[in-house]
One Martini backbone bead per residue (centre of mass of N, CA, C, O) as a GRO file, in nm:
protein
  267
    1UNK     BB    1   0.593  -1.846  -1.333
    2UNK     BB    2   0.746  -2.038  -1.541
    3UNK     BB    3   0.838  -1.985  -1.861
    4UNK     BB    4   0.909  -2.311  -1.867
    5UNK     BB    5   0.786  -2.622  -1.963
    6UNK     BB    6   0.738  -2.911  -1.856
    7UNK     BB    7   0.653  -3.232  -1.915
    8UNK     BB    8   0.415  -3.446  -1.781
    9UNK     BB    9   0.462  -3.719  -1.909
   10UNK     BB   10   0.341  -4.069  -1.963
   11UNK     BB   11   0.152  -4.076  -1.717
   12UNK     BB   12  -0.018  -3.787  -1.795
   13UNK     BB   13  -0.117  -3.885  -2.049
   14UNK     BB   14  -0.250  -4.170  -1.926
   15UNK     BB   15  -0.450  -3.986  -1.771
   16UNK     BB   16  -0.594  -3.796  -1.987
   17UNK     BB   17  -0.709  -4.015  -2.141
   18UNK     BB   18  -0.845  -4.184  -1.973
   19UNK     BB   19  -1.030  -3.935  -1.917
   20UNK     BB   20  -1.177  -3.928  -2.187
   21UNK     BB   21  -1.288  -4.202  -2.217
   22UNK     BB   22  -1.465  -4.132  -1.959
   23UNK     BB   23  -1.639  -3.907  -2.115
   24UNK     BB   24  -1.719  -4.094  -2.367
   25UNK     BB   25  -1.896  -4.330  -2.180
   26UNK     BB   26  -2.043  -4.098  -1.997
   27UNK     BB   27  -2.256  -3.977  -2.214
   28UNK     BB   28  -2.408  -3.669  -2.135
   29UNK     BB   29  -2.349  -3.657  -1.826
   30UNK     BB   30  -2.108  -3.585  -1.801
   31UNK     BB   31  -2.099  -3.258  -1.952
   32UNK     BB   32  -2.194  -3.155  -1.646
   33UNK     BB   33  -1.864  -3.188  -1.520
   34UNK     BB   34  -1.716  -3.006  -1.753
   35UNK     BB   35  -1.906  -2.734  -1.733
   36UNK     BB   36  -1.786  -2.392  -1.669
   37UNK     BB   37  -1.870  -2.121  -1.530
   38UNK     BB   38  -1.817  -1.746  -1.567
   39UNK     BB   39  -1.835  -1.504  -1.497
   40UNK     BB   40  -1.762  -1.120  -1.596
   41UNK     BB   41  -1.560  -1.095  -1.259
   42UNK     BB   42  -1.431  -1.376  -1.361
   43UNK     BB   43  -1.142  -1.642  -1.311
   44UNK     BB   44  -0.961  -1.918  -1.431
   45UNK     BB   45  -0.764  -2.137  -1.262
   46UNK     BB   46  -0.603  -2.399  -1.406
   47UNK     BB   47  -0.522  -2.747  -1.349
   48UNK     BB   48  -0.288  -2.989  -1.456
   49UNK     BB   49  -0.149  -3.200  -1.302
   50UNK     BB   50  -0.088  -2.915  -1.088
   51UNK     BB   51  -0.077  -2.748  -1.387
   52UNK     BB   52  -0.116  -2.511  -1.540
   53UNK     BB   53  -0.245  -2.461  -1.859
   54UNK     BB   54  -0.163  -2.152  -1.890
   55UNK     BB   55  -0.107  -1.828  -1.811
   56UNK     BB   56  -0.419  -1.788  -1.878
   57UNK     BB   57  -0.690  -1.702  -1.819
   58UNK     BB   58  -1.040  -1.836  -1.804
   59UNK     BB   59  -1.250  -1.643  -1.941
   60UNK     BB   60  -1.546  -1.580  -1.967
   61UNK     BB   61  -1.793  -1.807  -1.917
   62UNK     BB   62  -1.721  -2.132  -2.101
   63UNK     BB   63  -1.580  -2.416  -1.970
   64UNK     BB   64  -1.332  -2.721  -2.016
   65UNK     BB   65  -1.312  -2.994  -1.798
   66UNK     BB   66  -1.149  -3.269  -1.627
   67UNK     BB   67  -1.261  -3.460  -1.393
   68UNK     BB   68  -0.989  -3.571  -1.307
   69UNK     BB   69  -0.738  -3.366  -1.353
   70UNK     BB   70  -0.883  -3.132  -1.318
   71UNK     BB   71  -0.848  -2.788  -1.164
   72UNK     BB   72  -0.997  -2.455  -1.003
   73UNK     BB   73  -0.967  -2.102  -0.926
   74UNK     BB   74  -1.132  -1.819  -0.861
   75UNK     BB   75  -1.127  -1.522  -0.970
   76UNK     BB   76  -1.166  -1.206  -0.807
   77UNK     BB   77  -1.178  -0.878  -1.002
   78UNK     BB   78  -1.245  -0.676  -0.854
   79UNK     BB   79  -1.281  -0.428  -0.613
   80UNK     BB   80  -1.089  -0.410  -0.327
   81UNK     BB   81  -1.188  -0.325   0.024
   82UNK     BB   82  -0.896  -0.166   0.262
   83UNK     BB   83  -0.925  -0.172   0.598
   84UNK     BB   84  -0.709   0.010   0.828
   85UNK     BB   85  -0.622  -0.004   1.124
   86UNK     BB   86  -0.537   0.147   1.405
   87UNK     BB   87  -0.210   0.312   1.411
   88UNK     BB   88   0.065   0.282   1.576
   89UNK     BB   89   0.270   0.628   1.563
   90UNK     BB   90   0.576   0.747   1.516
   91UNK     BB   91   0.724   1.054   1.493
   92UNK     BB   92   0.970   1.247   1.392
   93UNK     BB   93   0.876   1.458   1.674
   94UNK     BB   94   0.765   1.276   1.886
   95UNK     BB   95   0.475   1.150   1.811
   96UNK     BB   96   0.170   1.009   1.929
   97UNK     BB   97  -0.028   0.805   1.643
   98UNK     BB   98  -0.347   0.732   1.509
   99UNK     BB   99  -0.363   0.566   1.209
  100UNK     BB  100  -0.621   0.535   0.926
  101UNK     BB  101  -0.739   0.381   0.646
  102UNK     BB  102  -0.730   0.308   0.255
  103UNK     BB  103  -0.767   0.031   0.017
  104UNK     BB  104  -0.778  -0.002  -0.324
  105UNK     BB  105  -0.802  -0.266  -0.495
  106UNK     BB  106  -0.707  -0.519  -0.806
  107UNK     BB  107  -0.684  -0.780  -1.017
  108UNK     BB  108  -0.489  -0.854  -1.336
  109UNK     BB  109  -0.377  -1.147  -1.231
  110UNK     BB  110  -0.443  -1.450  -1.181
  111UNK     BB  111  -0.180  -1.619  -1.212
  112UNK     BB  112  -0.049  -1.441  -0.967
  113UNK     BB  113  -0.216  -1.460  -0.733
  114UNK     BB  114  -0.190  -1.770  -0.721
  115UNK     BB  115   0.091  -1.864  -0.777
  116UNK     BB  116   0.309  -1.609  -0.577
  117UNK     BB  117   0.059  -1.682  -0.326
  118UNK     BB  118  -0.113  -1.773  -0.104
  119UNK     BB  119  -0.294  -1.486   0.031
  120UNK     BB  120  -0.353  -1.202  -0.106
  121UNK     BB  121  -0.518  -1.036   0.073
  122UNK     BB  122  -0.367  -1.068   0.303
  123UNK     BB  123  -0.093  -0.938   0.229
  124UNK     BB  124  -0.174  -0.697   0.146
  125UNK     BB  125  -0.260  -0.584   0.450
  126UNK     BB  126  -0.018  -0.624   0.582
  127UNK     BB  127   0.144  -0.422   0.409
  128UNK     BB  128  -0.036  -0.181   0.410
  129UNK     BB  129   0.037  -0.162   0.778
  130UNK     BB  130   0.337  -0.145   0.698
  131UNK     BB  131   0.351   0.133   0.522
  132UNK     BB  132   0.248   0.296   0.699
  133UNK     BB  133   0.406   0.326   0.907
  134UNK     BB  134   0.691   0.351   0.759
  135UNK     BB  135   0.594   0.642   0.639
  136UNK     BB  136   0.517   0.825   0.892
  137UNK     BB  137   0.767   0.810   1.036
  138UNK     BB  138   0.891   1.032   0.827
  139UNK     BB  139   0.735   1.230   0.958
  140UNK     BB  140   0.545   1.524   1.065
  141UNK     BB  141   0.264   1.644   1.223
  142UNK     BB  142   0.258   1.855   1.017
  143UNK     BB  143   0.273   1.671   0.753
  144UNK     BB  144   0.020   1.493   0.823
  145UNK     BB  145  -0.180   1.684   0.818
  146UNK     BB  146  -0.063   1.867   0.548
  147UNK     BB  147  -0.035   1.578   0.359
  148UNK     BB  148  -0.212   1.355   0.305
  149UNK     BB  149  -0.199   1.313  -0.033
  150UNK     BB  150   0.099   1.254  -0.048
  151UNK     BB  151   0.107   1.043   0.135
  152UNK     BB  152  -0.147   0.849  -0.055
  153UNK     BB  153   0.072   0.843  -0.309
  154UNK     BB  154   0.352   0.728  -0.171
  155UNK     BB  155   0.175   0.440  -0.111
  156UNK     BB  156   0.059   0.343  -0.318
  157UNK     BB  157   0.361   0.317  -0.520
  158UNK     BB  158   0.470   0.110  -0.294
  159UNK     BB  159   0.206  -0.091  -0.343
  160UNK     BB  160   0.253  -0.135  -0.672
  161UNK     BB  161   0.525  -0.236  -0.657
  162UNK     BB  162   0.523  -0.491  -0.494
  163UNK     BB  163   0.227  -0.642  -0.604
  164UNK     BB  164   0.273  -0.687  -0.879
  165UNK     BB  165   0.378  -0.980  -0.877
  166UNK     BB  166   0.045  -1.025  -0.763
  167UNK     BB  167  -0.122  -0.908  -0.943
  168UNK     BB  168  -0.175  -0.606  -0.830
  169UNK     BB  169  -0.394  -0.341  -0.834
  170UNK     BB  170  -0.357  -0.013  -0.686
  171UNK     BB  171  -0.604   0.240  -0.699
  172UNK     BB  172  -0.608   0.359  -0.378
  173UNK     BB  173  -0.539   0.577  -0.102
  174UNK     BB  174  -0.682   0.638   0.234
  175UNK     BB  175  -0.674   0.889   0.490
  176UNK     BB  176  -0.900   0.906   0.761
  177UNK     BB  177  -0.748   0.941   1.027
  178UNK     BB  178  -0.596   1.162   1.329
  179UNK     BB  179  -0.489   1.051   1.632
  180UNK     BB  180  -0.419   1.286   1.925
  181UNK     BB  181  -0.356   1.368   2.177
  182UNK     BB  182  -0.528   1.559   2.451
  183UNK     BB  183  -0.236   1.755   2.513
  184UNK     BB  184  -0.162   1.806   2.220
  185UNK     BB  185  -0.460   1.988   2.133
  186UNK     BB  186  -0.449   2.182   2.371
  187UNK     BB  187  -0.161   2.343   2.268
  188UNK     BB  188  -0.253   2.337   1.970
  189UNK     BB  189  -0.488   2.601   2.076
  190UNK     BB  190  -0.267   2.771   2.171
  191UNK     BB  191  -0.086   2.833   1.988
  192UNK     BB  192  -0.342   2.931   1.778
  193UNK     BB  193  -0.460   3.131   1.999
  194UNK     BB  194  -0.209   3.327   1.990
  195UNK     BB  195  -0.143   3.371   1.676
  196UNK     BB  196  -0.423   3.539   1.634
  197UNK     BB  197  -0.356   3.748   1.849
  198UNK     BB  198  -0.076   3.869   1.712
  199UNK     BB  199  -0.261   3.935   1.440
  200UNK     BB  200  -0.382   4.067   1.561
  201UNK     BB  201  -0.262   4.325   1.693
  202UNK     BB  202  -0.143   4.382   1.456
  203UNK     BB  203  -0.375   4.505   1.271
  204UNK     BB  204  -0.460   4.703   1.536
  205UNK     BB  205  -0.194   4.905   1.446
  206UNK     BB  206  -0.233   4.949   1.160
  207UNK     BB  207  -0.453   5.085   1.189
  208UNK     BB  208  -0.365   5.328   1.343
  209UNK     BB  209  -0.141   5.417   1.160
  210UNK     BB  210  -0.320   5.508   0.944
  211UNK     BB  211  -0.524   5.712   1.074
  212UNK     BB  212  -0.284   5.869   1.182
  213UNK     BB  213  -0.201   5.958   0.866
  214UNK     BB  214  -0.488   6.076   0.772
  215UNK     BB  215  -0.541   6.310   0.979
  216UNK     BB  216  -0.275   6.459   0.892
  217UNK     BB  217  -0.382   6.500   0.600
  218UNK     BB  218  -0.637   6.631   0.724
  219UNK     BB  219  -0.497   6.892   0.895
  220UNK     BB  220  -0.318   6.993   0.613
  221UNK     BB  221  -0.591   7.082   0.436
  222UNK     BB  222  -0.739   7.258   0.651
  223UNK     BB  223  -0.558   7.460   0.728
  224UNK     BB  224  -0.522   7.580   0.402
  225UNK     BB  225  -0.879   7.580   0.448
  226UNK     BB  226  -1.073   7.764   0.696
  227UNK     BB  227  -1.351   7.697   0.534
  228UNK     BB  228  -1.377   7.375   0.596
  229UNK     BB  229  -1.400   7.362   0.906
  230UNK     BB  230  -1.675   7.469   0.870
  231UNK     BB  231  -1.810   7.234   0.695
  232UNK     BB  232  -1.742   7.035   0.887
  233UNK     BB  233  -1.967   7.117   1.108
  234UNK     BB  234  -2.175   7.130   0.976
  235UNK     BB  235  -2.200   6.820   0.897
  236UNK     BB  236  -2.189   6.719   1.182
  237UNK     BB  237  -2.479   6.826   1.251
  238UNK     BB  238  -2.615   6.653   1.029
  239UNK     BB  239  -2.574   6.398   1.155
  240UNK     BB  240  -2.723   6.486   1.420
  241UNK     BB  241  -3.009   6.508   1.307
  242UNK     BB  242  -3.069   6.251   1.187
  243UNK     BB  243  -3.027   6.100   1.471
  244UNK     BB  244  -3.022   6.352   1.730
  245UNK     BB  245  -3.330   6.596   1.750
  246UNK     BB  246  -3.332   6.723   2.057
  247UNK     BB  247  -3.029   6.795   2.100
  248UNK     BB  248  -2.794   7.099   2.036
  249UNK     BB  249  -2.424   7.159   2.025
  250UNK     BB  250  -2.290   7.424   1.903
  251UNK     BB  251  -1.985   7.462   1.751
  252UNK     BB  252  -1.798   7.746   1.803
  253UNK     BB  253  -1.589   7.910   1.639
  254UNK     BB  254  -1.276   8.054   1.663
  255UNK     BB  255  -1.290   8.267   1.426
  256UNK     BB  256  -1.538   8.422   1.503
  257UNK     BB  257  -1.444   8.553   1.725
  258UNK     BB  258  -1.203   8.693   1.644
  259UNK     BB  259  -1.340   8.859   1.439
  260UNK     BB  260  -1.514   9.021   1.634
  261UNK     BB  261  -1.232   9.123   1.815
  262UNK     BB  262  -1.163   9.293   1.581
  263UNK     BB  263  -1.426   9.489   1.538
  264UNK     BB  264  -1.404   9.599   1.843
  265UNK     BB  265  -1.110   9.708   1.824
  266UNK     BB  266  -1.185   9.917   1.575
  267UNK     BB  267  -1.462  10.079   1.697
   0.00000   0.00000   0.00000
């Protein structure tokens, strides 16, 4: 809207005039022409002889126009959800996916919504399909999968920039749904799925590893006192009994041999 308004002219006056005239000589009929409702969820853009009445919208309640020369046009203020249908996308890594979003804006202004834009839900749609695609072209399929929050606030920020003149106020953009062909999800499956076992295989690497010198630092200990693996036997033994108490085979110590044959060359 310009900001400078200029005169109606003599003709509009007389045009105006005229319509007073006529809304008092046919009082209290006309009265009923002439008041209208305003919701508290939406706003009035007047227009007398085709010019906007003031910058602002009137509304909610009760207003007043000239049933001959004025007219106006109702915009809801509420919050509009703009479904996205699945767009065809060809990412960074030339990869094709199918992505659908959603995007939650609101009028703020109804006068620029009215003035600015010949059909704003419609303008807002096309452009939010075409922001989609141009932002996701720029992306890699990986960044697009584990990023989607990021995605989704920097469409935001470029369609409430854009749409800022029409009045409009974007306030969420949310990505839906990443839809990958189905030779691309198995790759993406076996990729994952070697990933896992080459992590699990270092895991029971490093596993046989510490066991390993757990083994050793135990066998450097037992060296130092003979007398600690004949406890570890008992120990052993006290395990089979109260798992399996019908056969036990007792593993005679070799040094206890050894003692014997000492006594018995000894004697």
């Amino acid at each position: 809207v310009a900001d400078r308004q200029e005169g109606i002219g003599v003709c509009g006056w007389i045009l105006i005039s005229l319509s007073f005239f006529l809304v008092l000589i046919t009082f209290p009929i006309s009265i009923w022409a002439c008041i209208k409702v305003i919701r508290e969820y939406e706003r009035a853009v007047v227009f007398r002889l085709g010019r906007i009445l003031s910058k602002k919208a009137k509304g909610p309640g009760l207003i007043l126009i000239l049933p001959c020369t004025d007219t106006f046009i109702k915009v809801d203020l509420r919050t509009v959800t703009c479904n996205i249908p699945p767009q065809e996308i060809l990412t960074k890594d030339a990869v094709t996916t199918r992505v659908d979003g959603v995007v939650y804006y609101r009028i703020h202004s109804a006068v620029s919504a009215v003035a600015n834009v010949t059909d704003v839900h419609s303008a807002t749609f096309l452009l939010a399909q075409t922001t989609l695609r141009n932002v996701l072209g720029t992306q890699s399929l990986a960044q697009l999968l584990a990023g989607r929050e990021e995605i989704a606030h920097s469409i935001q920020a470029i369609l409430d920039s854009a749409t800022e003149q029409w009045g409009i106020k974007v306030a969420r953009v949310e990505i839906k749904d990443v839809r990958i062909p189905v030779a691309m999800q198995r790759a993406m499956a076996a990729e994952a799925e070697a990933a896992r076992e080459a992590r699990a295989k270092i895991v029971a690497a490093e596993g046989e590893m510490n066991a390993s010198k757990a083994l050793k630092q135990a066998s450097m200990v037992l060296a130092e006192s003979p007398a600690g693996l004949q406890l570890r036997y008992l120990q052993t033994l006290t395990t089979l009994a109260a798992e399996n108490n019908s056969t036990i085979v007792f593993p005679l110590p070799i040094d206890i041999l050894e003692s014997f044959g000492q006594k018995n060359r000894g004697g």
